[in-house]
N, C-alpha and C positions, 0 to 999 in steps of 0.2 A: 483718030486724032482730031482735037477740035481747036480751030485757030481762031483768034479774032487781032484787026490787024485797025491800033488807030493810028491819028497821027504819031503821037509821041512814044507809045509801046505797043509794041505786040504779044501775045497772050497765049501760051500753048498748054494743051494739057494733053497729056500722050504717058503711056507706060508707066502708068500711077504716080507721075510730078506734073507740078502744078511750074513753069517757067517761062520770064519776063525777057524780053530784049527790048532795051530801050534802044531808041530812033533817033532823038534829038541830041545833037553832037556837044550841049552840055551837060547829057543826063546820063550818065554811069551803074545809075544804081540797079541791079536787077534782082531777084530773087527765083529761087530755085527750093521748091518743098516739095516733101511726101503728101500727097493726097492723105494717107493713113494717121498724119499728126493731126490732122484737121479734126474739128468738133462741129462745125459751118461753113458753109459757104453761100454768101447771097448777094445781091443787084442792090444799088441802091442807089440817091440821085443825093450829092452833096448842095449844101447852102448857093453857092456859084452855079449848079446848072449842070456841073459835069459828072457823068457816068463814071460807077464806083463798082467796085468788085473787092467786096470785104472776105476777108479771109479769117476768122477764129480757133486759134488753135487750141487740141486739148490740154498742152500744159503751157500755165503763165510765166515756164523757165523755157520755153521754147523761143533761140534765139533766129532771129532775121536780120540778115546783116551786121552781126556782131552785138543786136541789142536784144536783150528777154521782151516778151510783149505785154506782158502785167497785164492778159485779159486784155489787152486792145488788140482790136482787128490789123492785118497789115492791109493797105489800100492801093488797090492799082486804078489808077486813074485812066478813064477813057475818054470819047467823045460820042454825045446819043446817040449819033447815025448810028453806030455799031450795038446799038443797045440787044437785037433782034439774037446776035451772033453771042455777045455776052452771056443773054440768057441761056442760049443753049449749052455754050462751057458749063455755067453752074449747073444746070441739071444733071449733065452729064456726071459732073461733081457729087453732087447728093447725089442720086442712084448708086455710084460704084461706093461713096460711103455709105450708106445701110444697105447692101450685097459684104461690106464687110464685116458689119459687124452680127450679119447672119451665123449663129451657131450649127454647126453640121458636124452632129452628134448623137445619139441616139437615146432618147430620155426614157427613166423610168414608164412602168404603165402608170398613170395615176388615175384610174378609171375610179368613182366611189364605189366602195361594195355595198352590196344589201345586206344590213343585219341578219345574227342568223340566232335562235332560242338560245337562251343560257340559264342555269340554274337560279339565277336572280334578274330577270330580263333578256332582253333583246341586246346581245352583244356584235360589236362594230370589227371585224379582223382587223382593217388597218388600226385601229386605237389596240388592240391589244399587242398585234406587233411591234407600235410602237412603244408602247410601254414594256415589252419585255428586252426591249434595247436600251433603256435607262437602268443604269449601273449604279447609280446611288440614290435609289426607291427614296429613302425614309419613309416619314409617314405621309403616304401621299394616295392610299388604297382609296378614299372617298371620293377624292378628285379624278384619279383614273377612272373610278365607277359612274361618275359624274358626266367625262365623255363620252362615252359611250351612249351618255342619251343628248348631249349640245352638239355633236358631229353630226352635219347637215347631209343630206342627200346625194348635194350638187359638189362636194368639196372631199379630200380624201386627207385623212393626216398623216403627214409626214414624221415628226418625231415631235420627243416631249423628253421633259427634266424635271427634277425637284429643285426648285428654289427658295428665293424671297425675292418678296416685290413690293414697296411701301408697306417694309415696316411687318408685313405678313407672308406665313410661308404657305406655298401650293406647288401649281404644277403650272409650268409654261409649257405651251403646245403650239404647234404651228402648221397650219391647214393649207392647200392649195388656197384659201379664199381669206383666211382668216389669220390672226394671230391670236390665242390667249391668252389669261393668265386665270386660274383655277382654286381658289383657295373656299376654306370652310366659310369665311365670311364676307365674299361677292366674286363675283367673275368678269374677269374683263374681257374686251373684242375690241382689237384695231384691222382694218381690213388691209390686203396685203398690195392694196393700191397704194393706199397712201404711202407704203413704208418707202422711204428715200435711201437708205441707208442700214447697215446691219452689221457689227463689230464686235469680236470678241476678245476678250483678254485674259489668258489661262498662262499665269506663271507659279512657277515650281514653287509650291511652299506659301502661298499669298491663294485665299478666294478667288471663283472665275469670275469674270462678269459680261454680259450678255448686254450692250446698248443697243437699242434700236432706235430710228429716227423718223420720222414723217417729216421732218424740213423743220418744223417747229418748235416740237417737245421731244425729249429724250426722256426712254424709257430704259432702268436699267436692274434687269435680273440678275442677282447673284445667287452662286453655287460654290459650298464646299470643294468640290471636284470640278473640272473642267472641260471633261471628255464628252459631256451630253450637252452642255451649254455649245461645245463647239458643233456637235452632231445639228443644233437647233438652229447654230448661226447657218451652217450649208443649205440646212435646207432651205432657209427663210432666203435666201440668196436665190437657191433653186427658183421656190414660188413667188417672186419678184421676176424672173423672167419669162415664167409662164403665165401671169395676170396682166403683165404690162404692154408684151408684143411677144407673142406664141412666136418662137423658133428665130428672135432677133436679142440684141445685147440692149438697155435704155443708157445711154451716153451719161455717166455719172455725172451729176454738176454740183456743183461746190452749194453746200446750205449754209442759211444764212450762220448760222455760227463759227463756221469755219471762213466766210468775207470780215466776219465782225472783227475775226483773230487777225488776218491778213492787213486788216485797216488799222488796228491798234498796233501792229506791229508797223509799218507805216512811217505812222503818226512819231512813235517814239526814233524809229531811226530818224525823223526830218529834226527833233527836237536836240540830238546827238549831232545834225548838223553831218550825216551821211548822206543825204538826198538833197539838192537843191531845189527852187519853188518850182522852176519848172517840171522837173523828173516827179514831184509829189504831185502835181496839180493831173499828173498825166498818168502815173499809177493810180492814182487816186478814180479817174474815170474809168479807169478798166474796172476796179472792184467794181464800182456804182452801177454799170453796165450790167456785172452780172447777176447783181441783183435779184433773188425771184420778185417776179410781180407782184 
């Protein structure tokens, strides 16, 4: 258990809650959370001087004291003396979140194999595997043949699909390292760092489609069928937690497209005259805040 005791509140965090008691006989307010809703925890020194213990939780519907936090921190106020005692809370804090959100599981091998002779080159096992798990080939034999010599060393493929992607149809494929897109007239590669994000959408009777995201641009594959497109989505999911931080979760955070949606929505409820200036001025800094740099 770790206490930190100011004048005005005292600070506990014990048995995965994070809980307030206030001191000062006109301060009522307290607050009681889950360590596990949290997205952050950190130290910080407000405008006046006084020691702060910001709290970010993972969703902006997550209410404290009866109000959502629209992406603002809740704040506990302290005094520097105790800054020492503070800091050790929040460590204690971040260590037990990422020990949570540590996966303990047991992953494929994804070791690369060594090409092995084939009647027209040097053939790759994982590309052929995964080509014989794509369920709706079309014409895509050049581009499978094609993997088999762009699949690198150091990277092992996971699965592939017959698509289209601007406009042209290939093969999207997805590497521990890399992602593709394979067609007769260029080949693409986004590295599987960048990707933020990875969505699919397979409904009965309507084309699949496969968006991926790097925070910026949206990339979006479609397919006839939607049983390989979703095969592509898992794994690209998979090798986003193996590129990112081997054997932990990366805390998803909202891109900018989805603040842009949240601000426009906003914007139009303040104009409807659902939100007053204050309540807009103050969700409005939560988006802003979370901002990518």
């Amino acid at each position: 258990m770790f206490e930190v005791w100011g004048r005005r509140t005292a600070v506990r965090y014990a048995d995965g809650r994070i809980t307030t008691t206030p001191l000062g006989v006109d301060d009522d307010r307290a607050i009681d959370v889950r360590v596990s809703d949290l997205r952050e925890a950190c130290v910080a020194e407000s405008d006046a001087g006084d020691l702060m213990i910001l709290l970010y939780f993972r969703s902006p519907e997550k209410a404290v004291n009866g109000v959502a936090n629209r992406r603002n921190p809740t704040v506990v106020l302290l005094e520097p003396e105790v800054t020492q005692h503070a800091v050790s809370l929040v460590r204690a804090v971040s260590d037990d979140l990422l020990e949570m959100r540590r996966i303990v599981r047991q992953r494929p091998d994804l070791t690369p194999p060594q090409s092995v002779p084939g009647p027209y080159g040097p053939i790759r096992p994982d590309v052929a595997a995964a080509a014989e798990r794509i369920r709706i080939p079309g014409d895509i034999g050049r581009e499978i043949a094609a993997m088999h010599a762009y699949a690198r060393p150091d990277e092992y493929v996971l699965e592939g699909a017959a698509c289209g992607f601007g406009g042209a149809a290939g093969l999207v494929v997805i590497t521990t390292l890399r992602l593709l897109f394979v067609s007769a007239a260029a080949t693409y590669e986004l590295p599987v760092a960048a990707i933020d994000r990875a969505d699919v959408s397979a409904m009965p009777g309507s084309p699949a489609t496969l968006r991926i995201s790097d925070g910026q641009t949206d990339l979006e594959f479609i397919a006839a069928e939607g049983e390989d497109l979703i095969r592509v989505g898992q794994a690209t999911r998979l090798a986003c937690e193996v590129e990112h931080v081997d054997g932990s979760i990366v805390m998803a955070r909202p891109s900018s497209l989805d603040l842009f949606g949240e601000w426009q929505l906003l914007v139009e409820r303040r104009k409807l005259g659902m939100v007053d200036a204050d309540q807009f001025k103050w969700e409005g800094v939560g988006i802003l805040r979370a901002m990518p740099e």
